[in-house]
KOLRO-619253 format. One line per 4 residues: for each residue x, y, z of N, C-alpha, C, CB. Coordinates in nm, 3 decimals. Glycine has a CB too. Example, Ala and Ser with C-alpha at 12.3 -4.5 7.8 and 13.67 -1.06 7.14 Angstrom:
// KOLRO-619253
1.319 -0.569 0.780 1.230 -0.450 0.780 1.320 -0.330 0.780 1.131 -0.447 0.905 | 1.285 -0.225 0.708 1.367 -0.106 0.714 1.290 0.003 0.787 1.408 -0.060 0.572
This chain:
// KOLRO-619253
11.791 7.274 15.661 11.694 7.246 15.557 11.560 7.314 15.589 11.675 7.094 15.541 | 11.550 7.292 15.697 11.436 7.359 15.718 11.380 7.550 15.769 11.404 7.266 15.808 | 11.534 7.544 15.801 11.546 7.716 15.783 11.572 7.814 15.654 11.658 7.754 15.861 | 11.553 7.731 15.569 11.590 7.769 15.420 11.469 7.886 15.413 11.577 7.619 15.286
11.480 7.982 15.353 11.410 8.076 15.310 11.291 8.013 15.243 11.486 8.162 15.233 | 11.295 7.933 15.133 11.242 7.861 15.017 11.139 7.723 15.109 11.401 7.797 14.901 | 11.100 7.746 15.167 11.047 7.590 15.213 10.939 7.520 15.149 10.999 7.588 15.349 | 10.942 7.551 14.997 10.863 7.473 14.912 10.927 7.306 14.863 10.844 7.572 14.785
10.872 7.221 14.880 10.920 7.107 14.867 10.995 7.017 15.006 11.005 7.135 14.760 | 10.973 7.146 15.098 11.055 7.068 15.247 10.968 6.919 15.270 11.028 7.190 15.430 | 10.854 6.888 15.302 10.809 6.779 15.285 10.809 6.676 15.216 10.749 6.790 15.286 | 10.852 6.655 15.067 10.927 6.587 15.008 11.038 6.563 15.055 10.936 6.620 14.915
11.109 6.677 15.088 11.258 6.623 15.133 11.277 6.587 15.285 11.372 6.739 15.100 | 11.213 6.624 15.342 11.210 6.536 15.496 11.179 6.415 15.478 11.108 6.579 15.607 | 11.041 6.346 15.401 11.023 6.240 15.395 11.085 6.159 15.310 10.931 6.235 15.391 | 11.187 6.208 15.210 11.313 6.157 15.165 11.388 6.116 15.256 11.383 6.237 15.098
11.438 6.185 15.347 11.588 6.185 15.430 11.504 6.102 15.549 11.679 6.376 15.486 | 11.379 6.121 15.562 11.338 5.976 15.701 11.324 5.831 15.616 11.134 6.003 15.804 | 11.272 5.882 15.471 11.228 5.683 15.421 11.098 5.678 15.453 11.312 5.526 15.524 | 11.006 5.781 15.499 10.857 5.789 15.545 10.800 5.882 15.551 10.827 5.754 15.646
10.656 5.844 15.540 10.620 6.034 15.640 10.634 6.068 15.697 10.549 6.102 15.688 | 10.628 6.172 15.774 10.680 6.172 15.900 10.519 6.194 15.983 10.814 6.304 15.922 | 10.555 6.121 16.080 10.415 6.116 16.202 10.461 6.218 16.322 10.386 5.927 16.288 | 10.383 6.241 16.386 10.339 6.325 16.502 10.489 6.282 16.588 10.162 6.272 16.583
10.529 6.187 16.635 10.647 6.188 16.678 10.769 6.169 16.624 10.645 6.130 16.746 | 10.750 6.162 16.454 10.898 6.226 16.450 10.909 6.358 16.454 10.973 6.195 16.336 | 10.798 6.414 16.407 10.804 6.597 16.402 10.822 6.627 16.534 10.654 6.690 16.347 | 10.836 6.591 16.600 10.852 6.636 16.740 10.960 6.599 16.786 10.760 6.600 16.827
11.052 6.506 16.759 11.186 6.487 16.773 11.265 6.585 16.713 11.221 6.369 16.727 | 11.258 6.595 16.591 11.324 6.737 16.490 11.276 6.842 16.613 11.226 6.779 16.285 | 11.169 6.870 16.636 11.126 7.026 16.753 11.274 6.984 16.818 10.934 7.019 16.908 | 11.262 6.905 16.905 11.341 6.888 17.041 11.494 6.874 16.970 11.285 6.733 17.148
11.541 6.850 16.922 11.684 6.825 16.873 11.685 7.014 16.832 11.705 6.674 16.710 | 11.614 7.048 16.753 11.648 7.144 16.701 11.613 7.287 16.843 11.563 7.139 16.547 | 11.522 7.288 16.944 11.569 7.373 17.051 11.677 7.273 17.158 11.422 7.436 17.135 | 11.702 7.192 17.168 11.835 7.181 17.250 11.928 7.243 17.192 11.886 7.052 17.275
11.965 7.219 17.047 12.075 7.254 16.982 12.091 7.404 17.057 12.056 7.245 16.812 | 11.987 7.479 17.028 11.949 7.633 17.120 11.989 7.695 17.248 11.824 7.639 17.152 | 11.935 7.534 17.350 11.930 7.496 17.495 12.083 7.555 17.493 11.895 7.313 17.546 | 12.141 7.468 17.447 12.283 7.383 17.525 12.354 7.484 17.426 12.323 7.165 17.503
12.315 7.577 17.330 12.460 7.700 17.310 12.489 7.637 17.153 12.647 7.675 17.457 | 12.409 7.541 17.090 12.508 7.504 16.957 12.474 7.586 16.898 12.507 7.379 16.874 | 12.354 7.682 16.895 12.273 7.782 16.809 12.310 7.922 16.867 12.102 7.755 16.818 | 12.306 8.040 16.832 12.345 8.142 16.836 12.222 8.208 16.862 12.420 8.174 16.735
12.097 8.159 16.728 11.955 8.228 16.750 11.865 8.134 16.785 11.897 8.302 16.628 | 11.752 8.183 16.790 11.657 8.096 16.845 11.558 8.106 16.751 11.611 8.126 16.984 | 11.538 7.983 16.628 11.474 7.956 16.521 11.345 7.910 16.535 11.539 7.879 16.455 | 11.324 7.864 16.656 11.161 7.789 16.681 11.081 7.840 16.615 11.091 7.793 16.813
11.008 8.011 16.643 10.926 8.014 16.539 10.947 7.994 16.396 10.884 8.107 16.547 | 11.013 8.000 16.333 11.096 7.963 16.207 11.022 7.826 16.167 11.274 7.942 16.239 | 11.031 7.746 16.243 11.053 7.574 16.255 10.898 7.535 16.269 11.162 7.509 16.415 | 10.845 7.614 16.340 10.726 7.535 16.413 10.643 7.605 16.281 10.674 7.579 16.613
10.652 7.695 16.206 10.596 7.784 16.109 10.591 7.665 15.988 10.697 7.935 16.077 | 10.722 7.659 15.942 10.766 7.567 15.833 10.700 7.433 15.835 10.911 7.546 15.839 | 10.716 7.374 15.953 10.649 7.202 16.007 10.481 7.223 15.977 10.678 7.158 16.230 | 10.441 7.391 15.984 10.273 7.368 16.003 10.228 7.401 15.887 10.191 7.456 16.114
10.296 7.417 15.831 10.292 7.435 15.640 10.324 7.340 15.557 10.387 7.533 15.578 | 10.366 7.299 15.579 10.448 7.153 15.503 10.383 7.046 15.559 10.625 7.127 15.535 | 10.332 7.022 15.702 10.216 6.931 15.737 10.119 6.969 15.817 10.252 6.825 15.791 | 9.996 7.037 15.721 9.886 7.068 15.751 9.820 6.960 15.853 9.822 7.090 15.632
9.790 6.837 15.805 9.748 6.732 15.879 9.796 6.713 16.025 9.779 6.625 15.808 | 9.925 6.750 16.053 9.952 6.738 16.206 9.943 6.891 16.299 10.114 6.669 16.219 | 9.832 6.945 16.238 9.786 7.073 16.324 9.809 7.063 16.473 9.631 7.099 16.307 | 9.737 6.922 16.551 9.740 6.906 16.669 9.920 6.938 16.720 9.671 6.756 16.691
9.980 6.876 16.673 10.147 6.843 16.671 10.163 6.987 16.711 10.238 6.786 16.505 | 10.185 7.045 16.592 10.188 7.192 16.573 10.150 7.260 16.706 10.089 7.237 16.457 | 10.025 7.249 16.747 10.024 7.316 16.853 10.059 7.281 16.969 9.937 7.352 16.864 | 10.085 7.156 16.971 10.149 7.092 17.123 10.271 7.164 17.142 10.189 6.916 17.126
10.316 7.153 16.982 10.519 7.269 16.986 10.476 7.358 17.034 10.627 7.344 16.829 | 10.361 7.481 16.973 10.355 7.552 17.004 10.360 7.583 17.120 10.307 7.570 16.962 | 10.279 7.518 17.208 10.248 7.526 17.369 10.382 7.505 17.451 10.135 7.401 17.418 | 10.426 7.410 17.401 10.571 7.371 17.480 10.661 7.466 17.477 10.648 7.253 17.424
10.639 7.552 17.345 10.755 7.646 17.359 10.752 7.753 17.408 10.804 7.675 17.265 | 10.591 7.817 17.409 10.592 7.971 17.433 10.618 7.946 17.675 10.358 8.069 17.340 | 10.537 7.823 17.631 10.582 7.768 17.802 10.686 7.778 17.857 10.580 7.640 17.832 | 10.840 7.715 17.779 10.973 7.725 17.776 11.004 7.859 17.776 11.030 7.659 17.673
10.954 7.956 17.685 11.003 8.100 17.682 10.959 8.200 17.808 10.947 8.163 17.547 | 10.810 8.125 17.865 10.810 8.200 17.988 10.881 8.211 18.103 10.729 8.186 18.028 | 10.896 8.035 18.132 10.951 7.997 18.203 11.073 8.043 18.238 10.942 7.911 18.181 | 11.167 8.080 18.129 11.265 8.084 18.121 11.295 8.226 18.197 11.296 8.055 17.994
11.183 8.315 18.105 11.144 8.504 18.139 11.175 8.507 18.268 10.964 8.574 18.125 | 11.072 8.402 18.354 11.024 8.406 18.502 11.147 8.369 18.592 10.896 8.297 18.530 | 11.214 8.291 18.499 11.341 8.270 18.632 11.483 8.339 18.605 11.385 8.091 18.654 | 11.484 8.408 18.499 11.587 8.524 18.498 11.521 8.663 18.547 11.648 8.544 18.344
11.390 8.653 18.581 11.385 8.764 18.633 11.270 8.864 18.530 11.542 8.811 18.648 | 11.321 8.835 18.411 11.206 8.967 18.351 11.099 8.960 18.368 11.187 8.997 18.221 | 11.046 8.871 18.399 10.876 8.857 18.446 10.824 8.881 18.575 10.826 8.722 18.431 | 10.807 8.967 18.605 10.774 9.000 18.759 10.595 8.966 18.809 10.812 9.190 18.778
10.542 9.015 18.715 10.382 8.972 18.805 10.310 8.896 18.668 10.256 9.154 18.878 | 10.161 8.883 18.710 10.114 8.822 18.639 10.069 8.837 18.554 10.076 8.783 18.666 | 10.038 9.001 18.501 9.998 9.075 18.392 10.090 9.068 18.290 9.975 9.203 18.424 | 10.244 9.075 18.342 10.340 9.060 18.230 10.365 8.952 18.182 10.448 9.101 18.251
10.377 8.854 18.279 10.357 8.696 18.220 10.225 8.679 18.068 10.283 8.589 18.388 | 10.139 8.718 18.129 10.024 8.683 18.046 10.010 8.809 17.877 9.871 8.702 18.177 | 10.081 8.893 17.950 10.094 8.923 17.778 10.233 8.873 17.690 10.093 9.098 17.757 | 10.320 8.864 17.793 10.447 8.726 17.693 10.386 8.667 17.617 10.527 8.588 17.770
10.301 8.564 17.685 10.258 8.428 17.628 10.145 8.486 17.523 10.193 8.308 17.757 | 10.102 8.632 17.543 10.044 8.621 17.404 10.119 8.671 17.315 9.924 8.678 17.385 | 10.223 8.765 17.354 10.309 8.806 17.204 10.408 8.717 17.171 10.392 8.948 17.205 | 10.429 8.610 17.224 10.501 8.507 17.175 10.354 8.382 17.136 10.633 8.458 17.308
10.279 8.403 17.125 10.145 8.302 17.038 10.103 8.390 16.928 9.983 8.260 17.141 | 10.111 8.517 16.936 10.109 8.602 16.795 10.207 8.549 16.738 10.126 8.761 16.793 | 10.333 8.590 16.781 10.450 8.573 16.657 10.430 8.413 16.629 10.641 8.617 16.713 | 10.476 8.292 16.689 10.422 8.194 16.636 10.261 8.163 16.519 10.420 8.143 16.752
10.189 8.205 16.567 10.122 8.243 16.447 10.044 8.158 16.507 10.172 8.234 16.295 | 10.004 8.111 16.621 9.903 8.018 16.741 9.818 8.090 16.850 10.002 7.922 16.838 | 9.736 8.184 16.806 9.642 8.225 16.923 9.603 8.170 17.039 9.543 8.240 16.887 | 9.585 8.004 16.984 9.478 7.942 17.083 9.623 7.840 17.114 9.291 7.858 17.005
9.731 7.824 17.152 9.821 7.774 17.188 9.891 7.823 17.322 9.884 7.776 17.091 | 9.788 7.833 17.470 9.854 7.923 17.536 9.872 7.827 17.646 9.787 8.061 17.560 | 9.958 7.778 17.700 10.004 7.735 17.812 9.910 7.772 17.984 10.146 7.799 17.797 | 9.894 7.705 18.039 9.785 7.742 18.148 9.931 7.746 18.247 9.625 7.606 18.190
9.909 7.795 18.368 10.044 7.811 18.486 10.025 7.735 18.518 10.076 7.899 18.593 | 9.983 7.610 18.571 10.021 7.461 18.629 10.117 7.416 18.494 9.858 7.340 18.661 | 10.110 7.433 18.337 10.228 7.365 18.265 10.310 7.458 18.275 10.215 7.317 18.121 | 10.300 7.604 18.266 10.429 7.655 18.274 10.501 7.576 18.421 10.416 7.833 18.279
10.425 7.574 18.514 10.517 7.555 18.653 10.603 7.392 18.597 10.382 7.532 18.840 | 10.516 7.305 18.555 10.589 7.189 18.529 10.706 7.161 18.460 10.525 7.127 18.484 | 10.689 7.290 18.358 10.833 7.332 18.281 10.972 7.395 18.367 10.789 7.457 18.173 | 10.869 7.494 18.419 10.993 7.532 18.529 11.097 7.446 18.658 10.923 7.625 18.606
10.991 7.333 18.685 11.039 7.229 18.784 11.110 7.140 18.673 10.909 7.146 18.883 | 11.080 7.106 18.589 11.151 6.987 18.503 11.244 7.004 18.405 11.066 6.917 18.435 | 11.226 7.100 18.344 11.331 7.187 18.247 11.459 7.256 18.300 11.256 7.303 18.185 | 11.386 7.354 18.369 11.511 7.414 18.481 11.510 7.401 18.591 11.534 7.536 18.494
11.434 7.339 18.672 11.503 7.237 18.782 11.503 7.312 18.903 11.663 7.187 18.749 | 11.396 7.425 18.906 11.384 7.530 18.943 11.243 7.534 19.052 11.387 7.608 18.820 | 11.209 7.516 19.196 11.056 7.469 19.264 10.960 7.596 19.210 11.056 7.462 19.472 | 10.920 7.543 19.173 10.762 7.683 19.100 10.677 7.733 19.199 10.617 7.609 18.980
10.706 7.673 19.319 10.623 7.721 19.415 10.735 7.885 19.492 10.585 7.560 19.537 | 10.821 7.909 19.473 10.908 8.053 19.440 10.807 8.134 19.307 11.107 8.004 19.368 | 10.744 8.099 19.240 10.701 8.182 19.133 10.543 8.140 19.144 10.783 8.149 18.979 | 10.452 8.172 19.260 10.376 8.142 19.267 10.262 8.250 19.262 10.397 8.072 19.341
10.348 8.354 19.286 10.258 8.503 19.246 10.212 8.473 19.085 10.379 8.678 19.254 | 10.279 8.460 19.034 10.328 8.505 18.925 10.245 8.405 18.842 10.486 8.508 18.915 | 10.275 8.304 18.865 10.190 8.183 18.798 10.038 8.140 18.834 10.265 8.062 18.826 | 9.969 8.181 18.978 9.885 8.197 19.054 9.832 8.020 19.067 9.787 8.318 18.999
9.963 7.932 19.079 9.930 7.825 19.083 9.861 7.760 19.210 10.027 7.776 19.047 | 9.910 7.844 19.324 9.912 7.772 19.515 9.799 7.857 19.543 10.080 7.811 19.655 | 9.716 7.935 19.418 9.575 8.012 19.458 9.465 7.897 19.439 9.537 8.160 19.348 | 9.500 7.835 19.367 9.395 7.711 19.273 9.400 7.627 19.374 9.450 7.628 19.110
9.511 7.577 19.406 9.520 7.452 19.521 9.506 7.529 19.689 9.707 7.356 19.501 | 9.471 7.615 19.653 9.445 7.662 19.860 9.311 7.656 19.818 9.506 7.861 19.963 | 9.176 7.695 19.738 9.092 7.684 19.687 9.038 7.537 19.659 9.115 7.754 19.603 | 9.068 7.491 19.625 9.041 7.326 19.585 9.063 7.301 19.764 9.192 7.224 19.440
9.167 7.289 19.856 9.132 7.270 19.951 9.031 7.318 20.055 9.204 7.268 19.968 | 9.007 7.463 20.005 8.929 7.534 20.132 8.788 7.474 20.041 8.953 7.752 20.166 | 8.750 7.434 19.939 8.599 7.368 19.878 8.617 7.205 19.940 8.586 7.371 19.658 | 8.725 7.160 19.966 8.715 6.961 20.035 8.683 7.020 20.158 8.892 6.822 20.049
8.736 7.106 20.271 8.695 7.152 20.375 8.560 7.172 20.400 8.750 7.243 20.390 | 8.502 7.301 20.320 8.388 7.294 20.334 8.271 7.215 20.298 8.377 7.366 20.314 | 8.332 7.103 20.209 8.246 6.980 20.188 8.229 6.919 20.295 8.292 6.887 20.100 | 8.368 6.902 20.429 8.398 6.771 20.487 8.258 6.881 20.574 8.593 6.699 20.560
8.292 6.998 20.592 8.223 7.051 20.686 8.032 7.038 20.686 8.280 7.193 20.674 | 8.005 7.009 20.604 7.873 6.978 20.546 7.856 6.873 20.613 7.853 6.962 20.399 | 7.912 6.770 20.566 7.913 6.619 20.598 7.920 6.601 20.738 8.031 6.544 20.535 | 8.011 6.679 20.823 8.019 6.654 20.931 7.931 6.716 21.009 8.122 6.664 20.961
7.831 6.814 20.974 7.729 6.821 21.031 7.590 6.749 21.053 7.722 6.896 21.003 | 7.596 6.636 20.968 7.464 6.548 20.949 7.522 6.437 20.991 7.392 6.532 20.800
């Protein structure tokens, strides 16, 4: 229904077939049912932008929604890049995630590398600290430690 060419009236007919409007978490159940279907092989293509396009047209009002999909997915698509391999450094990572936020049609929907890494540990099950070039996540946290250091080091001089 919602891959229909025609998606005039899809909002009527979703909120037909729920009995409601639909709120911020059912639209986000439809996201997730409709990329597992993807995940797990029931799908052939990969419709997300399709979906996340249609949902942000048909409900203007859940913009936020919209871009949370957005984020989750272009995240999922990196993630995914990074552990088969096509993503090698961090320059290529970072223009993925913008030509997959162009085609979604979400500029400002860009995933930071601490969520991609969380995707990668929880989704595919995969330690992100192996993709740490790449994500420049263990640069932030050696940093955050070497600034408590040189705090303690302050302190411990007085």
């Amino acid at each position: 229904m919602i891959l229909r060419e025609d998606n005039d009236g899809l909002r009527d007919k979703l909120i037909q077939l729920f009995g409601s409007p639909l709120d911020s978490s059912t639209i986000s159940k439809i996201f997730r049912v409709e990329l597992l279907r993807y995940y797990y092989g029931f799908k052939d293509r990969d419709d997300m932008p399709k979906i996340i396009e249609a949902i942000s047209k048909s409900f203007p009002e859940e913009e936020k929604t919209s871009k949370r999909l957005s984020k989750f997915y272009i995240a999922v698509k990196v993630a995914e890049a990074i552990i088969k391999g096509e993503v090698r450094d961090w320059a290529t990572k970072e223009a993925l995630k913008q030509a997959i936020a162009v085609k979604l049609g979400s500029p400002r929907a860009l995933p930071d590398d601490n969520y991609i890494s969380k995707i990668i540990q929880t989704v595919f099950g995969v330690k992100a600290s192996k993709y740490s070039k790449i994500l420049r996540i263990e640069a932030k946290e050696e940093n955050k430690k070497g600034e408590k250091a040189r705090d303690n080091e302050r302190i411990n001089k007085y």
